[in-house]
N, C-alpha and C positions, 0 to 999 in steps of 0.2 A: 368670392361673391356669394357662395353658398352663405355664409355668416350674413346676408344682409335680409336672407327670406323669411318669412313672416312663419311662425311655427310651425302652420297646420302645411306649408310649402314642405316643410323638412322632413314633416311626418310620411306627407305621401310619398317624395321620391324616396324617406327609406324604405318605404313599403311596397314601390317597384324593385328596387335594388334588392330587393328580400323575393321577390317572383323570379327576377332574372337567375339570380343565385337558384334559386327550386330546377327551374328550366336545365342549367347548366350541369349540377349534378342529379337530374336523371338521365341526363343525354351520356352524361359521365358512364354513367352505372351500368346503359346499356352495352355503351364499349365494352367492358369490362367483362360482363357478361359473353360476349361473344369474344372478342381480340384477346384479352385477357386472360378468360380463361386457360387458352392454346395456350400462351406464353408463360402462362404457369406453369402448365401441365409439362410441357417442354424443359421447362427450369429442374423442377422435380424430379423429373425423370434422367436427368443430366448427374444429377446428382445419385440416384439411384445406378446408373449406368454404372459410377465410376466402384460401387459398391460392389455390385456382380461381379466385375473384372477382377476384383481382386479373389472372391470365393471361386471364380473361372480358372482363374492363375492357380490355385491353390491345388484346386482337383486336377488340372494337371499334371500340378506337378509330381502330384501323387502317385496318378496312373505313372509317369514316366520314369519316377522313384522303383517305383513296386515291380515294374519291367524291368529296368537295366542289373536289377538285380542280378536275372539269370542269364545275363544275353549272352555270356561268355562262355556260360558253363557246360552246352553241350562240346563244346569242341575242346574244350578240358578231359571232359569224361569221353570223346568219340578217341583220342590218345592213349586211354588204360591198355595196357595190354591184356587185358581179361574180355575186353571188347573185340580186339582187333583178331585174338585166338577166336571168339566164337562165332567171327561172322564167316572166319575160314573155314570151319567143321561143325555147321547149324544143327548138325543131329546131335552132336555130340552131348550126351544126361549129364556128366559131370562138368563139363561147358556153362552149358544153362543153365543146370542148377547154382551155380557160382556167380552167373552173371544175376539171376534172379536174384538172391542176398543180398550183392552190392547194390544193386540198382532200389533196394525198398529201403537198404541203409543210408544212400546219399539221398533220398526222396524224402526221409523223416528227417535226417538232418537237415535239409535246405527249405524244410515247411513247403514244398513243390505240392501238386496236383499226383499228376505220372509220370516215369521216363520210363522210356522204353526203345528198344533195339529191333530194327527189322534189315531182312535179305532185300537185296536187289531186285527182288519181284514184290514188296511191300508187304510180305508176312511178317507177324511179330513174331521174334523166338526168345525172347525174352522181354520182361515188365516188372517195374515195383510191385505192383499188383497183383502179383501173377497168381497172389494164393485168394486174391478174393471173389467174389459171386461175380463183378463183373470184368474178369480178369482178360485184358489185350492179346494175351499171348494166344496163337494161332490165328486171331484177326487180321485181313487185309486194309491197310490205308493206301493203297498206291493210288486210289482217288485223289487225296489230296495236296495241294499245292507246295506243302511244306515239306511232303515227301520226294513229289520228283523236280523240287527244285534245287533240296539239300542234294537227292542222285545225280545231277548235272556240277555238282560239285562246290556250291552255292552254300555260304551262311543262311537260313530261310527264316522268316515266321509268317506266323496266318490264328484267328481269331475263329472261333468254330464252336459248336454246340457238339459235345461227343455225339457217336452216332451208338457206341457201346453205354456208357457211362451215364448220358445223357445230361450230363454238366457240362453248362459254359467253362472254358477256358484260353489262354494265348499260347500256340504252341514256338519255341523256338527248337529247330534243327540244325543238324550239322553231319555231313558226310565222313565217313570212317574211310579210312583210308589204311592201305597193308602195302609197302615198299611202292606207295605210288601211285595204286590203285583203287577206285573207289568199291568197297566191299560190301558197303551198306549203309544206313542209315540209324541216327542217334534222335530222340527225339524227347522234350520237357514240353510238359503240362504244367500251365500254369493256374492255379485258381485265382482269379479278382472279383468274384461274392462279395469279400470281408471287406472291398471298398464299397462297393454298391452298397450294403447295410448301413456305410456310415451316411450316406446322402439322404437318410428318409430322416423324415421328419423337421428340417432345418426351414430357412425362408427360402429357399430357392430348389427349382426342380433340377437337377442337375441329371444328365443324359448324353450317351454317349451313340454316333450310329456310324456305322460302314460306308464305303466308298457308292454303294448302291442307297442308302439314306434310311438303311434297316438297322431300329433302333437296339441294342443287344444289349445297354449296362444302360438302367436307370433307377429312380429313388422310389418310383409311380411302376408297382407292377403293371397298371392297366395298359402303361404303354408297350411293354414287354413285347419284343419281336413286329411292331407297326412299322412303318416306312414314313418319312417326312418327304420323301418325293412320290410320285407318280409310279406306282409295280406295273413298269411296262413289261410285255413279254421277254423285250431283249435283260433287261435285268432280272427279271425269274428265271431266264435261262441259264445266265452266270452265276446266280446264286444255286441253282440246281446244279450244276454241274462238277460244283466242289462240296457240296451234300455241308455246305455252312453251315446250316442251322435244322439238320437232319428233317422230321417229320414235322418241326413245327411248323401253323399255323399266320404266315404272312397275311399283313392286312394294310390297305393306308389308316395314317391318323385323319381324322379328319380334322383339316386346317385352314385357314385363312388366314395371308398374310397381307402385309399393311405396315405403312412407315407414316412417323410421324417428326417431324424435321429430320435429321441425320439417325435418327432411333429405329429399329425394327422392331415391329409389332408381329404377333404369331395367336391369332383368336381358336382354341382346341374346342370340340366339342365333345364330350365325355357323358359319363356314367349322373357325373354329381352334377352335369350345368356347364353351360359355354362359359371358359374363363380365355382372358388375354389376358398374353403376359411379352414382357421385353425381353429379348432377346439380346446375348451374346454370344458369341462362338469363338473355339480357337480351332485351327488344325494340327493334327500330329504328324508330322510325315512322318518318320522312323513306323508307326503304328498304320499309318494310311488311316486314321480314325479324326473326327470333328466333334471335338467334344461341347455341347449346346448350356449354358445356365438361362432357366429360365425365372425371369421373377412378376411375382402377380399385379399388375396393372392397377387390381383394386385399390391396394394402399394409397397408390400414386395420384389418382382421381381422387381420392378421400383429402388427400392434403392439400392437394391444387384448392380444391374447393373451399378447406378451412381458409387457406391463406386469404383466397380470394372474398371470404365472408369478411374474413377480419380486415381487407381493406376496403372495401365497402362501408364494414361500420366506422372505419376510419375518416372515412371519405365525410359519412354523414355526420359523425362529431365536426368534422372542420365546418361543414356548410351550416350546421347550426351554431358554432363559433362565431363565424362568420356573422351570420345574420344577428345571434344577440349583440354582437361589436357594432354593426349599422343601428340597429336599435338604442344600443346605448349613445353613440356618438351623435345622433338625431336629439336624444333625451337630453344631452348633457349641452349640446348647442341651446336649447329652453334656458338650462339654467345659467346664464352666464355669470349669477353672482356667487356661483361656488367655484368661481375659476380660479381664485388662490387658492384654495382648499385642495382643488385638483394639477397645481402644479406645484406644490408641497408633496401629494403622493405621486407626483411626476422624479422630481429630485431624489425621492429615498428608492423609488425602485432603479433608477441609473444610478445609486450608488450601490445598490444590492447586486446589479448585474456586473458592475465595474471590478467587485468583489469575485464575483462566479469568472469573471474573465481572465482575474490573477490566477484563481486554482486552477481554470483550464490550460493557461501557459504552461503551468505544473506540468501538469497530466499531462501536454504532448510534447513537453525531453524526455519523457518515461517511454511515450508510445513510439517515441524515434527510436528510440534503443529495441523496444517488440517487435518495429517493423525489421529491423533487420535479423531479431533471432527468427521471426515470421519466414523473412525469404530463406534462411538457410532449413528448417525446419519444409519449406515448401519443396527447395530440391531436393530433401531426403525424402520426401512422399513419394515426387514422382521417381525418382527410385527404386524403391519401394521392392517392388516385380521383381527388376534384376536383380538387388541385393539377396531378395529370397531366392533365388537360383543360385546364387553365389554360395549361400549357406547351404543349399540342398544338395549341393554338387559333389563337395567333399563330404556331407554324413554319408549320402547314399555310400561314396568309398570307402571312407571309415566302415560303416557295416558291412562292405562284401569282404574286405580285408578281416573283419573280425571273423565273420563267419569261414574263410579261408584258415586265417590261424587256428581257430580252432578244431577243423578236421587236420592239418597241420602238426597239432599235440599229438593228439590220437593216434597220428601215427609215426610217431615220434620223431618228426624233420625238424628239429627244435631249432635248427637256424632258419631255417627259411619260415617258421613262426614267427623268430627272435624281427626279422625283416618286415615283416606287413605290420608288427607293432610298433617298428620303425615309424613304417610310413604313416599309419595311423598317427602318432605325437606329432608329426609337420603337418599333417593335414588340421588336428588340432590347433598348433602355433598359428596358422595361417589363418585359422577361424577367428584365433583370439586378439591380432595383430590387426584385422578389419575391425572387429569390435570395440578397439581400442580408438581406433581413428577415428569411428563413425560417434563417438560417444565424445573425443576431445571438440570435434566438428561440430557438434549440435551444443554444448552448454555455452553460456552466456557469456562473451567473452567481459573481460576484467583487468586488460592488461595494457602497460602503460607503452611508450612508445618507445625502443630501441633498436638496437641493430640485430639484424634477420638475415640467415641464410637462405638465399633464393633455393639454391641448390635442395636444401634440407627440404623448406615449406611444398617445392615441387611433387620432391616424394611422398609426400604425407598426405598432398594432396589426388596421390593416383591411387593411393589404398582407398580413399573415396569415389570417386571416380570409373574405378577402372570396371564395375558393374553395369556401372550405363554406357560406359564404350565395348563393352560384349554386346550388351543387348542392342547395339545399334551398330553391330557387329566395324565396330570404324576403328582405326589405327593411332595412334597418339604416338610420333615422333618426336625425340628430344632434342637440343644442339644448344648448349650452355660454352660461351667462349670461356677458356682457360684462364684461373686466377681472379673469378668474378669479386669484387668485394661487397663486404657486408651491406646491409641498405636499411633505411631508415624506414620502422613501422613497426606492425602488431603481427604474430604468422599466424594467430587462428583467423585474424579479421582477413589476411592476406589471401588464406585459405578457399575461406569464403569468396574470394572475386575470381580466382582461380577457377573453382565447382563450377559458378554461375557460368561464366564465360564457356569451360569446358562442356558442360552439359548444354548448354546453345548449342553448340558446332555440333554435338551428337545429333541435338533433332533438326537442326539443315542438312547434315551428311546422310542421315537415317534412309536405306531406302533408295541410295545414289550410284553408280560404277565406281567411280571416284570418294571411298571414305574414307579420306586423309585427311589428319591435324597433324599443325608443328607448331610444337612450341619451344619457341627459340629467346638464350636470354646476351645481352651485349652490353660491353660498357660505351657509354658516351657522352666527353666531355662531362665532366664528374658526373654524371647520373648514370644508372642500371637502365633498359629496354627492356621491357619481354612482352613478344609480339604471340601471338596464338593467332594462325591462320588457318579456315579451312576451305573444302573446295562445293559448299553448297550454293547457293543464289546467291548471297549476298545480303546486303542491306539496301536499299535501293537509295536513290540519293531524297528522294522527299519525304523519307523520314530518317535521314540524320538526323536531323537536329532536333526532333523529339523522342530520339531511342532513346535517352536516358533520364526523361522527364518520369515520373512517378505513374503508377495502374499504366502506360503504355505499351502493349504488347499487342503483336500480329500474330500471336497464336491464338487458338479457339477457345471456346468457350468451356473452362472447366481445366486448361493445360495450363495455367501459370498465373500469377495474380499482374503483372508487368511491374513490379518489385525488384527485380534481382540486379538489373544494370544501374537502376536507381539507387539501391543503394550501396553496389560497387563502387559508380561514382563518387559517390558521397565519400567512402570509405579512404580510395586511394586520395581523396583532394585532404582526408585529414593528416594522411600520411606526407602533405605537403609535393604531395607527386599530379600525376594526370592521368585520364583516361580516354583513350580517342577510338574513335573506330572509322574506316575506309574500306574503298575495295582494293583487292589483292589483285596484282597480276594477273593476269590469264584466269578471273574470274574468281566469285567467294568474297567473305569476309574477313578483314585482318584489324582484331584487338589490339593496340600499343598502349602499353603501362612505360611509363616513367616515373621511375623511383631516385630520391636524393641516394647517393651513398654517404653511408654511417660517417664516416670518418671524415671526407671532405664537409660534414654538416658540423661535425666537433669543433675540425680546424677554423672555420668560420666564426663557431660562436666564442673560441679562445681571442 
């Protein structure tokens, strides 16, 4: 009916419909403004989170690297018999002076702080140090904790500011013992300075504080020795009492804390100006230490904000879009004798997009193949963490083994050298054997379809794997029926649905009593089974039937793109097989793949 109004009709209602549209997006922009913002910020910050985490992971694993180092060595060295003779006869000159040499010898070889030797009453009788200005030897520790816990017979350590020395360091101890009897006490300094130096100046403040919330390793001298909790008297008492951080000066930081969706906020007031920053934290327990990364807020608010301009002026390009397309459609109803004219450039641009439609088909068989290097690419991410444990775990042994073999040489036990070099080359193999899998796993698969060892692709796929079921400390049981035959498909795509499935059951078991997977393979009626059940919630039943639909996922925001069962599915239906999921017995989930076998698929097609 509009076509039948008289022109100056057409003009003005486009010229409401151009008010309305005004109305609309400022009312827009105020949301935005307010709701918006937040969900930005949120967004942002989600993304920043996951960044922290991993520089969080890193530094601890550093500290816990640069520890385990020595954790061994006092009760190595409380064994010498050059120890066990001088805690029997502590006056003894030629005693001491023998333990003093060894003790500055194995101190410069193991790059240590101090070690040192003391009587059952906490006297040192001997120290590495013993020749210098601030030398242990005749000083009492029977204060502290490291001391009369190793005397009660105890592996010990403790974290402490010397009271001699007057350097931070981590002491580990260990009780000397003579046919049985506890004779004395073994004791290593350790320095961690030479980490703290590396945390200054980076994006993130990284800090470390004690069971009381007194901060001892940070990147920020200013924080140096402050408390993130409340210095009640009952905690100045405990920290007085083991003389932890000798004369120095305890203070609170001053803090404000504050959460915004699942995020913690921590607002410091300082020297340079109140900054907030987000928070992460992990704890140590081996160390009793929480170690904190904190990253500055300001970025985080800076990008919200861009974001949020650039959709704004997004918003106002469309609403003046907008409005000139009403104005012109008002304009172009006047003219109605250009109406061949205007569906002549009607026809050439649907032939110009019919065109952009064919190249876009293009483009998504390309991006079907990305989405799936996408999802395998996304569970090596969230890996990630564990895999770096996994690598850290054997260098850390590799170098105590190195450093072993070579006081080893020295003193010339060349088989038991010949031995830790030993074990060094499998600890290398086993580095290089993950390396190898995680690298076939991740490139692009290119292979056509044939017959595959279930058996083989399982193990290939637990050298992937088997870091995310540490980290989620859960168990992977096998049970392959006898004689299994070949089966029809691809093993790295195979691989793939394996990971995806695997690493699901880690984050439902993650965290349970119960962290058991089994995975079980069976022949039936020419087809292979392998079933992968574990014993977390389950699947609930109203969303079967969209678990394997595409972006579907019940996890949070930033843990998975909901890709990965998507494109298993996909994967095993090219394999000409299935993919089901149900609950399990007596609760949980249970994955069934159904696989053709190789050979009844040949006989068939002969």
């Amino acid at each position: 009916m509009s076509g039948t109004l008289p022109p100056q009709r057409r003009l003005a209602v486009a010229r409401r419909m151009i008010v309305a549209l005004v109305i609309v997006l400022v009312t827009a922009s105020m949301l935005l403004m307010t709701i918006g913002n937040r969900v930005l910020t949120q967004n942002v910050m989600t993304e920043a989170s996951l960044q922290a985490d991993s520089a969080l992971r890193l530094a601890t694993s550093a500290l816990s690297g640069h520890l385990s180092r020595y954790e061994t060595l006092p009760a190595l060295i409380a064994d010498h018999e050059d120890m066990k003779e001088l805690v029997l006869d502590p006056g003894n000159p030629a005693l001491r002076e023998a333990a003093n040499l060894y003790l500055k010898e194995i101190n410069t070889l193991l790059e240590s702080s101090d070690i040192y030797v003391m009587t059952m009453d906490g006297k040192t009788i001997a120290a590495s140090n013993f020749d210098g200005p601030a030398s242990f030897v005749g000083e009492n520790f029977s204060y502290r904790p490291y001391f009369f816990e190793a005397a009660a017979g105890k592996q010990a350590r403790f974290y402490a500011l010397g009271t001699t020395s007057l350097k931070r360091g981590y002491y580990f101890s260990s009780p000397i013992e003579v046919d049985g009897v506890i004779r004395g006490v073994i004791a290593f300094k350790v320095d961690i300075e030479g980490i703290e130096t590396s945390w200054r100046g980076g994006q993130y403040k990284i800090l470390v504080h004690d069971p009381e919330g007194i901060i001892f390793m940070t990147g920020n001298p200013e924080w140096l020795y402050s408390s993130v909790q409340p210095l009640t008297p009952e905690r100045l008492e405990r920290t007085s009492a083991s003389r932890r951080y000798a004369d120095a000066v305890l203070r609170e930081l001053p803090i404000r804390r504050s959460t915004l969706g699942e995020h913690v906020l921590m607002t410091v007031s300082q020297a340079s100006g109140t900054r907030e920053y987000l928070v992460l934290e992990q704890y140590m327990p081996g160390a009793d230490w929480t170690v904190k990364v904190l990253f500055d807020t300001g970025t985080i608010h800076a990008q919200a904000r861009t974001m949020l301009v650039a959709i704004l002026l997004s918003l106002c390009l469309f609403g003046l879009g907008l409005a000139v397309v009403i104005q012109r459609r008002a304009r172009l109803q006047e003219r109605m004798h250009m109406q061949i004219e205007a569906q002549a450039e009607l026809e050439r641009r649907v032939e110009e997009r019919t065109a952009d439609l064919a190249r876009v088909n293009s483009q998504l068989r390309q991006t079907q193949a990305d989405l799936i290097q996408a999802g395998k690419l996304a569970g090596l991410g969230q890996m990630s963490a564990a895999l770096s444990h996994e690598f850290n775990q054997p260098l850390a042994a590799a170098k105590t083994y190195a450093d072993s073999a070579t006081m080893l040489i020295d003193r010339d036990r060349i088989p038991e050298a010949r031995d830790n070099l030993g074990r060094i080359s499998n600890l290398i193999d086993r580095m290089a054997s993950i390396s190898r899998h995680l690298r076939n796993f991740a490139r692009k698969p290119n292979e056509k379809l044939g017959p595959i060892s279930i058996k083989e692709v399982v193990e290939e796929t637990l050298e992937i794997v088997s870091a995310r079921l540490g980290t989620a400390d859960a168990t992977l049981s096998l049970n392959f029926e006898p004689g299994l035959p070949p089966v029809q498909g691809g093993s790295v795509r195979l691989q793939q649905v394996l990971v995806n499935i695997i690493t699901n059951a880690c984050d439902a078991v993650e965290g349970l009593d119960d962290r058991r997977i089994e995975l079980s393979a069976r022949r039936d009626q020419g087809r292979v089974v392998i079933e992968i059940a574990d014993r977390g919630p389950g699947v609930p039943a109203a969303i079967v039937e969209r678990i394997f639909d595409p972006f579907f996922t019940t996890k949070g925001v930033g843990k998975g793109l909901g890709l990965g069962l998507s494109i298993s599915y996909n994967i095993i239906k090219d394999f000409g097989g299935s993919l089901t999921v149900g609950q399990r017995e007596g609760g949980g989930a249970l994955f069934r793949i159904e696989l053709l076998e190789a050979e009844a698929l040949n006989e068939a097609a002969e």
